[in-house]
N, C-alpha and C positions, 0 to 999 in steps of 0.2 A: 634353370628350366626355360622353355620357350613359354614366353606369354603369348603371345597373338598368331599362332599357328592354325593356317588356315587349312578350311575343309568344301572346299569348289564342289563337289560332288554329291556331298549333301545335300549342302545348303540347297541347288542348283533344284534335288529335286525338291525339296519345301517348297522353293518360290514355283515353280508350276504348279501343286497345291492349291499355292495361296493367292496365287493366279494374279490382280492386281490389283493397287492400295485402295483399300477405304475412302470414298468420299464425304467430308464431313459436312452435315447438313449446312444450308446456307440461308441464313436472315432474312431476313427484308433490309431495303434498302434504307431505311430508318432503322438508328440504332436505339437502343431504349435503354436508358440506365434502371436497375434491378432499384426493385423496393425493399425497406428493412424487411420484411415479413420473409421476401422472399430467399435474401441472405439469411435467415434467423433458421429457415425452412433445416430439418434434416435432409441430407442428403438421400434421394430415393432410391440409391441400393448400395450397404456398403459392407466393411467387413467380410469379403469374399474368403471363401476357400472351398478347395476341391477334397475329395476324399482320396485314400490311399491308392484305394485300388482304380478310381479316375471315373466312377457311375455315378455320382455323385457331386451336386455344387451346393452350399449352404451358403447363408448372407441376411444381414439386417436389413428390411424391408421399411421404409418410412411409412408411419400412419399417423400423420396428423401429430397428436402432442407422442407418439408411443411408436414406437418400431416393434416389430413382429421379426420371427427367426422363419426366413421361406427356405424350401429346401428341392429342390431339383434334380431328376433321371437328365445324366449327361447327354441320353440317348432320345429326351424326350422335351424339350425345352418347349413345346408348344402346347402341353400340357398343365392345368396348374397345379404350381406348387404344394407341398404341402406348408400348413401354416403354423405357427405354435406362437402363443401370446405369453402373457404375463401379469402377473396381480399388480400389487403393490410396489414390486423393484425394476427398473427398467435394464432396458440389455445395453451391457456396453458392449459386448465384442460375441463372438461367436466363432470359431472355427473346428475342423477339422480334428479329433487326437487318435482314433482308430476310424475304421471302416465301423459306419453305422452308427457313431456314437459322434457328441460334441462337447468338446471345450466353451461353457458357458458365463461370462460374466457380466453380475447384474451390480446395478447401487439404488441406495433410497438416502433418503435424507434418515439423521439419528438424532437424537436428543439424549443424555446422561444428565441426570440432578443430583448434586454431589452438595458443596460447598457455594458451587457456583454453576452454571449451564454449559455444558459444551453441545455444542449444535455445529456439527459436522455432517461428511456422508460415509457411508460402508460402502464397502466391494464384498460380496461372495463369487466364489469360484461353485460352479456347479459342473455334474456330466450328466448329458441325458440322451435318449436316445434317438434317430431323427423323425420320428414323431411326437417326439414332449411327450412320451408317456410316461414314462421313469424316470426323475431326478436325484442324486445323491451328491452328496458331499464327499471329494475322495477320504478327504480323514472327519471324523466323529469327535468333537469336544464334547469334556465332560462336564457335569451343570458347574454354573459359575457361583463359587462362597460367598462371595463379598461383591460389591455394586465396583470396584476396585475392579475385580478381576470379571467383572463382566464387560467392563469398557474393553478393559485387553484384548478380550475374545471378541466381541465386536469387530476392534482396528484389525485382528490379527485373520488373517487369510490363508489358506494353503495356496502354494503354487509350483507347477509341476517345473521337476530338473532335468527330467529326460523320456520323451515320450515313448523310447524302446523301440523304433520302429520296425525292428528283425524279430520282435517278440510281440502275437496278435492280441496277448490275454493281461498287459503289467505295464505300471510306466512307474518311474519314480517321483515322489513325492514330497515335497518340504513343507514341515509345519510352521506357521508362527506367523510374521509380519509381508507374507508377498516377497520375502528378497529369498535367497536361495541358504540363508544365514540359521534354518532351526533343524528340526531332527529330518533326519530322510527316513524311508517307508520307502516298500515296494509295493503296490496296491496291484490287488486282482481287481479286472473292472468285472469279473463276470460274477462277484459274490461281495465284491468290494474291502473283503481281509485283506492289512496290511501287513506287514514283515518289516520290522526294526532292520534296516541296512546302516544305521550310522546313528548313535549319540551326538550329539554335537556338543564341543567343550565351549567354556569360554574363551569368550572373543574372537571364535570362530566368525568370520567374514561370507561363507561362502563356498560353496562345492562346481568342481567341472569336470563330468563324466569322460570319459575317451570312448571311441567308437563301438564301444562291445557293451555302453551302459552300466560302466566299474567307476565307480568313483577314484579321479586320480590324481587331483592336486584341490586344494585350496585356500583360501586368504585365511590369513590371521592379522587383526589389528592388537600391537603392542605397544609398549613404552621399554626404551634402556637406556642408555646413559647419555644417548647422545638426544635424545626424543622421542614422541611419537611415529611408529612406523608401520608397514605393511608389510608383511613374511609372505612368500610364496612356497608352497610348501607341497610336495608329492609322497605317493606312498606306491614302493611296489607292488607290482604284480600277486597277489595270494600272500601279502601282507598285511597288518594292520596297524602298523607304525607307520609315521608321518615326519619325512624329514624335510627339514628348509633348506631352501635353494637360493632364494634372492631377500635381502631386505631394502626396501625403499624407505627412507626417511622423509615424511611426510611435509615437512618443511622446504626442501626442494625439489617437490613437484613430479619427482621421478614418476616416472608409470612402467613397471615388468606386470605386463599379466597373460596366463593361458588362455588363449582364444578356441585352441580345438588340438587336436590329436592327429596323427598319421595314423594308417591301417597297424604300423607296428606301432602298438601303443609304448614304446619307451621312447618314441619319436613326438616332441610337443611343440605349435605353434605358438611361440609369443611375440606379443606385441609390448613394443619399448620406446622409448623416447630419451633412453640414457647415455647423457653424450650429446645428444643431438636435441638440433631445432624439430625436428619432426619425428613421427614416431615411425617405427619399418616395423616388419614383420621379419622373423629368423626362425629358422628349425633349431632346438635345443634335446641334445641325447643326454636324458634321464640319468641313464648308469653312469655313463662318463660325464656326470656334469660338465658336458661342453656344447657352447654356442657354436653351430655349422652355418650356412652359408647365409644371407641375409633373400630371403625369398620374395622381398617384395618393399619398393620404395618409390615413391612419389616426391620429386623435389623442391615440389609447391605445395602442398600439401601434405597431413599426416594420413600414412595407413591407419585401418581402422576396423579389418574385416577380413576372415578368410570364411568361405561355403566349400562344405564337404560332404560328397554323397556319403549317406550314413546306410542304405539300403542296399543289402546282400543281393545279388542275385539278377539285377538289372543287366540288362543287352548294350552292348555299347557305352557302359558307364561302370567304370571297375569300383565295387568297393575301398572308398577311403582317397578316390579319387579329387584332388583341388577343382571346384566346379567354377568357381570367381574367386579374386582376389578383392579387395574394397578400398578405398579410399574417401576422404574427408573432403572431397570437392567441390565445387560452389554448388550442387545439390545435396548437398552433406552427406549423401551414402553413394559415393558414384561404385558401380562393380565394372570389372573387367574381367569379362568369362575368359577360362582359361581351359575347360571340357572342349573337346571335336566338338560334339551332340551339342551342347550350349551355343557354341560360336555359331556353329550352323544354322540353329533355330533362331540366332539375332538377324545371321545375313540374311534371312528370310524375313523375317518379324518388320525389320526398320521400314523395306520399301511399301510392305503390304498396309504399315500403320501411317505411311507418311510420312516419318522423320527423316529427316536430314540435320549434318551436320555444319556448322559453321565457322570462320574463323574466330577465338575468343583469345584475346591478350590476357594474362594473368601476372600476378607479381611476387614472389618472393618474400615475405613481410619479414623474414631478417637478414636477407641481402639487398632489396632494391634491384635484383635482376629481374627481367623481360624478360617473358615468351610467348607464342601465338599457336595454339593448340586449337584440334579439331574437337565443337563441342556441340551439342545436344541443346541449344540457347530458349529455343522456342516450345519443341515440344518431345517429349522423351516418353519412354516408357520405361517402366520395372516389373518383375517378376513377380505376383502377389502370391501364386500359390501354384503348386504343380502334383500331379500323382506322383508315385513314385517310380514309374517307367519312361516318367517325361511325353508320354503321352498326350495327355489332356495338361494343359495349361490354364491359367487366367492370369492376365495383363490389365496394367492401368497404362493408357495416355493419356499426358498430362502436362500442363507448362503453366507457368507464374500466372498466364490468362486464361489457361483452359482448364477447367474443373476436370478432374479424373472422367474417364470415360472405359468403361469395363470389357474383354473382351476374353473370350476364350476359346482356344487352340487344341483344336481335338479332330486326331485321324486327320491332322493335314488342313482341318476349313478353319475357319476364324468365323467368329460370330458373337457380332454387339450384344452384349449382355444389356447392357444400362447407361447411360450418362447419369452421374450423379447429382447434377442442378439443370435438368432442361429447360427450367425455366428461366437461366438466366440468360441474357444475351453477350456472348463472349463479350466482344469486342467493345463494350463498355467497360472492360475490367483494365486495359490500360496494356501495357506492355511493362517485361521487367528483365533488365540486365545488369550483370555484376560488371561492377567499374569500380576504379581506386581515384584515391585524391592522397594529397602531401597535408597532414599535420603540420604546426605551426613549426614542431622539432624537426621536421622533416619524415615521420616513420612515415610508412606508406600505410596505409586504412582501406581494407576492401570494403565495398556498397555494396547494398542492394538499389538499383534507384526502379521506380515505375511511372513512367510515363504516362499521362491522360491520351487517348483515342483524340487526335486533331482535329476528324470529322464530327464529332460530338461535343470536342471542346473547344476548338481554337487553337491556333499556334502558340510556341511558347512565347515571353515567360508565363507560367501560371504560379496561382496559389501552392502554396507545398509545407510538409508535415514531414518534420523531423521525427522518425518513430524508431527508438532504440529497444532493442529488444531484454528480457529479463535475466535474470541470474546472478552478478553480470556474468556467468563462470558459465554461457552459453554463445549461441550463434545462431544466424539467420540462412536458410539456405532458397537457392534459387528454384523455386515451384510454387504450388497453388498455396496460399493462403485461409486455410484451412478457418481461422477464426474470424475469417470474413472483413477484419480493420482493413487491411490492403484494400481488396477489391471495394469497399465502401468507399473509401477515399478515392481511388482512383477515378472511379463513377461519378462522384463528384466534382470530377474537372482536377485535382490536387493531385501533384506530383507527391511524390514518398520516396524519402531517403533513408533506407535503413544502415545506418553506418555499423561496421564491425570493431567498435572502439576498442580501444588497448583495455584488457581486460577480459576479452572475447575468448573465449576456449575454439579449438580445433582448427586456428591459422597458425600453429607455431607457437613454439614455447616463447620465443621472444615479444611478439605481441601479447601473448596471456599474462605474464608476468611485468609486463611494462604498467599495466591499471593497478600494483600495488601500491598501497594507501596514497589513493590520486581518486579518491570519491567526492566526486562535485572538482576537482580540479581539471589535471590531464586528460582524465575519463573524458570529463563534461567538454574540455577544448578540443577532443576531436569531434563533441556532437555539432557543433559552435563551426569549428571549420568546415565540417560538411554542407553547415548551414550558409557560409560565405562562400565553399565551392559550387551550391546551385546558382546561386546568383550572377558567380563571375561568369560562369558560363551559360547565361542566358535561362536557364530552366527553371528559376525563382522568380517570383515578384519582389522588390525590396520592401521590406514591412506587411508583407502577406503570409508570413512562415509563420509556423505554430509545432509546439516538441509536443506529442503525445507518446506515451510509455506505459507499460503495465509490471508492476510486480518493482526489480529494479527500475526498466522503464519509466516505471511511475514516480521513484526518488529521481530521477534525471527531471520530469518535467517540478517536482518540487524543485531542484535547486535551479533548471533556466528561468522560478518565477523569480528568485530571490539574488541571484546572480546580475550586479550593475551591469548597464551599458550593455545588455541584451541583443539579439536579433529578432527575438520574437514575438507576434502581437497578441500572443498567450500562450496559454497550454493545460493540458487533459493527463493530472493525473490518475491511472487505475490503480487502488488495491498498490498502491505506492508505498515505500519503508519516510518516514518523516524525522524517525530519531535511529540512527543507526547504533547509538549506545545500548537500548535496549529491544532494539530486536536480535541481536545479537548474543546478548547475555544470557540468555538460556542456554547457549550452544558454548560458552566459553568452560563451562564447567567438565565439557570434552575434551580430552588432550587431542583430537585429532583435529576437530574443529577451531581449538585455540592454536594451535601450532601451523596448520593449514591454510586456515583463511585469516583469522581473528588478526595477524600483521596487515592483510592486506585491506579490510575494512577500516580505513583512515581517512579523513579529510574534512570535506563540510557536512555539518549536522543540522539538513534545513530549518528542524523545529526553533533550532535556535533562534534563528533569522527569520520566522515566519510573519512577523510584525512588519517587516523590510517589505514586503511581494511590491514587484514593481510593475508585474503586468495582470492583465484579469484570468482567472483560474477557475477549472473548472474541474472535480475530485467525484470519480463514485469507485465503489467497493461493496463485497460481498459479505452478507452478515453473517457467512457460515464460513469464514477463509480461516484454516487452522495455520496456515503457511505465514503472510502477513496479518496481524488479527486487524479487526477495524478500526481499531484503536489507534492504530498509528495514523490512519488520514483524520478522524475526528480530531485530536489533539492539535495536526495543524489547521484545519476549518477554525476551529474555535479560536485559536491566537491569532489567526489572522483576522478574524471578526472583530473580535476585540479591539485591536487596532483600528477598525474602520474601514475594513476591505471588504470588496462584496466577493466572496468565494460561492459558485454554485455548488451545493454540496448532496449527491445522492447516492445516498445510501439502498442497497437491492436486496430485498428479501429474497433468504435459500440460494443465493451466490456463494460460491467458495472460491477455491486460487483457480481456478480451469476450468474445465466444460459446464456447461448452464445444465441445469436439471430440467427444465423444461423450455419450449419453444417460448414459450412466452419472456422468460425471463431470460433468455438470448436474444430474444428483439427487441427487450427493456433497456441491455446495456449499448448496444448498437445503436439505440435509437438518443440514448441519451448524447452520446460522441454525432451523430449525424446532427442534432438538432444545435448541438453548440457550434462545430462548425460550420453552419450554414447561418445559423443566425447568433449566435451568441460570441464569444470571442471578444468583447469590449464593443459589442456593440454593428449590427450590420453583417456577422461572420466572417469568416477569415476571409 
């Protein structure tokens, strides 16, 4: 297929339209670094989305400790909003699921008394109308018998499998834990009766509809002789048998999965990694179980995405039509439209937003080859939400130092919605570019690094914070900084090296597979090199670095205190694992999680060593974190106290593994990282 076929004609009239780029306001000539409060701040307009039909924009509205659901005539934006608030559960998300109606979700904190307390939070899914007058639950649980199965019900959520968007009155529905894994339902929203469409057996994984809203392939997780695996498994047309097509054995890391459908649905999109460093994208015919042409690959990069109009009836966008292709690029979801209509509203879109692109070197992480690719470094945009005649749009700009900035594309004009942090001043937030450095074996290691504002800070070398990101079976990607540690640092004068250590998911299977059982070792010697590549190249101070980490991260900054002959003149661990024998052990009694990971979790087991710390340390964690509990950083605070070490240790009321429940106690944990290093760090701050 042609990727990048151009459309002059359109585009040509868009951009008269849209007439010419956005100018984005401009400072004063003093730059101001942001306060915690004002980093802690919600963002003042988020969660966007448009309606079907394009009259409509809905979005979370910041108020103080609480955000409100505002909701907006396309046609009337200087109007106000309508508002709709909230009791007792705040809103996490809000969009869009028919004209008139919204996909609602809220959490609050929960407490169960059992044997012992668990103090966690809930999500509910709700739908309600865009005025908050009607709210319902798409499926109805029944009362709960036992305190057992009321927790259940609690953790357990519906979440929708396919919003039907050809049909104005149904969407589909899963019950059970949020994943796509329990019974399906057809739900009418205009009375709210469901329709059993699917039992679900055991060890069902997982449903993925094809364009008409059929359910037509799904996971199964099993065991046979050889191990743990993953079945991909289809069912004909006006069938109700399920046959398997692929098995991945769990243990070598294969990935076959359906990502979407052709208009002829015996035509399926899978995404693979079998065989290969990287994963592609192929068309796969159903009936004739055969693989056709390979539709999409990235040589640096794994595929990771295909978008497909799913709406009948649109002018210039044929049903079932490929609207982007997606890849795993240093933004982690890069698209490349591949629609006329798409392309055209980019060639439009880029000059009116300002971007441009630049040249960016990239590497290979299991060849070691070079290339120099045109890229998006500073400030990009993406699609957040569109009607379905592409009409009316809304768009984020955005880059590592510019906070998202909201705009939407309607009848040809463009019009600033919002800036999400006006009150911060960009240019204090640093600058950030993906750069590689050589490990001691030689692999290549892609970075994040972010540079301090010179006019604010001074030339280099500065301070700088080795900050590894969590999982480790995750990745860092180039944009805004959403939990605020970046830009806090940066502001602070401190450079930030986010290294991609072996171990890192979505650079290649050969980097991800190289961190097996190399915990506190290999892992830890590429944080270590990164930490002697700022140096050599002037962007470090020697004996000014500091590892901060959260989750994983946060077992990193345990083992750089415990680890002899150091770089660093301390470190912050968050919500960190301290004994990897037993955080683990509850998941090993899983054969997918024991055959998966459970090889790869090997190496140093800080607690052991916690007696050992060789530099000053500083530990907070969340008393409601169901993920790592607390337990694992008190354990080492305590043994290394014991020892005679001074560890700062805070602990944060109604924290869990991710987003802060309330303003305040987003400024608690921020505040606590800003004040060690500035002043704390063994004394004087880093």
């Amino acid at each position: 297929m042609t990727i990048l076929r151009r459309t002059t004609a359109l585009a040509t009239g868009l951009l008269a339209a849209l007439c010419c780029p956005l100018a984005s306001a401009q400072p004063g000539t003093t730059i101001t670094a942001p306060s915690v409060e004002q980093l802690a701040a919600f963002p003042a307009l988020s969660s966007l989305s448009v309606s079907p039909d394009g009259r409509h924009i809905a979005a979370l509205q910041a108020d103080g400790e609480d955000r409100v659901i505002v909701v907006w005539r396309t046609d009337a934006l200087d109007q106000a909003p309508t508002r709709i608030g909230s009791g007792r559960m705040k809103f996490n998300s809000v969009s869009f699921i028919k004209n008139g109606l919204l996909a609602v979700s809220l959490w609050q904190p929960y407490e169960l008394r059992t044997d012992r307390v668990t103090r966690t939070f809930v999500s509910k899914f709700f739908i309600t109308d865009i005025e908050g007058k009607q709210w319902k639950e798409p499926l109805l649980q029944t009362r709960a018998a036992s305190r057992a199965e009321e927790l259940r019900q609690a953790l357990s959520n519906a979440s929708v499998l396919d919003t039907l968007p050809n049909d104005p009155d149904h969407i589909l529905v899963v019950s059970g834990s949020g994943s796509n894994s329990g019974d399906v339902f057809k739900v009418n929203l205009r009375d709210y009766s469901a329709l059993s469409v699917q039992k679900t057996e055991e060890r069902v994984a997982g449903y993925v509809t094809d364009l008409n809203g059929e359910l037509r392939s799904r996971t199964r997780a099993d065991t046979d002789g050889v191990g743990a695996y993953i079945a991909t498994e289809f069912r004909q047309p006006g069938s109700s048998q399920w046959e398997e097509h692929f098995r991945s054995h769990v243990r070598n890391r294969d990935v076959t999965q359906v990502i979407g459908f052709a208009d002829d649905p015996n035509i399926a999109f899978m995404l693979s990694n079998v065989g290969r460093d990287k994963a592609v994208i192929y068309e796969y015919d159903i009936a004739a179980r055969q693989q056709k042409e390979i539709l999409f690959e990235n040589r640096v990069f794994n595929a990771n995405n295909i978008l497909i109009n799913r709406q009948r009836g649109i002018e210039g966008l044929p049903f079932g039509q490929i609207m982007a292709l997606g890849y795993a690029g240093p933004a982690g979801d890069d698209l490349i439209w591949t629609s006329p209509q798409l392309q055209a509203i980019d060639q439009a879109l880029r000059p009116a937003l300002g971007i441009e692109s630049s040249a960016l070197e990239v590497v290979d992480t299991a060849t070691g080859q070079r290339a120099t690719i045109p890229y998006d470094t500073q400030l990009s945009y993406r699609l957040v939400s569109h009607s379905s005649d592409l009409k009316t749009l809304i768009v984020a700009r955005s880059g590592p130092g510019q906070p998202p900035e909201y705009f939407m594309l309607h009848n040809g004009q463009l019009t600033l919605l919002a800036k999400s942090y006006p009150q911060l001043d960009n240019r204090a937030l640093g600058q950030t570019r993906l750069t590689y450095y050589k490990a001691r074996d030689g692999l290549d290691i892609p970075a994040l690094l972010t540079t301090p504002n010179e006019q604010l800070c001074g030339p280099a070398p500065w301070p700088a914070v080795v900050h590894p990101h969590g999982g480790p079976w995750a990745r860092d990607a180039l944009g805004f900084d959403g939990s605020m540690w970046v830009p806090l640092m940066a502001s602070r004068c401190m450079a930030v090296l986010q290294p991609q250590f072996r171990g890192s998911a979505d650079w290649g299977r050969r980097l991800w597979m190289a961190g097996d059982a190399q915990w506190g070792q290999a892992m830890q010697d590429d944080k270590d090199d990164g930490a002697r590549w700022m140096i050599e190249n002037n962007i470090a101070q020697p004996q000014r670095i500091a590892m901060f980490g959260f989750s994983y991260g946060g077992y990193s900054a345990f083992a750089a205190a415990i680890r002899p002959n150091g770089l660093y003149k301390c470190a912050i661990a968050g919500a960190g694992v301290s004994d990897i024998k037993k955080i683990w052990a509850r998941f090993y009694t899983n054969p997918f999680f024991r055959q998966a990971q459970a090889p790869t979790v090997d190496g140093l087991n800080p607690l052991d060593q916690a007696a050992q710390i060789s530099i000053p340390l500083m530990v907070f964690h969340g008393d409601r974190d169901q993920v790592v509990p607390i337990e694992q950083s008190q354990w080492f605070v305590d043994r290394a106290r014991q020892a005679g070490h001074e560890v700062q240790w805070h602990p944060i009321a109604d924290y869990a593994h991710g987003p802060a429940w309330t303003r305040q106690v987003m400024a608690q944990q921020l505040g606590v990282i800003d004040d060690y290093l500035r002043s704390g760090c063994g004394g004087g701050g880093l």
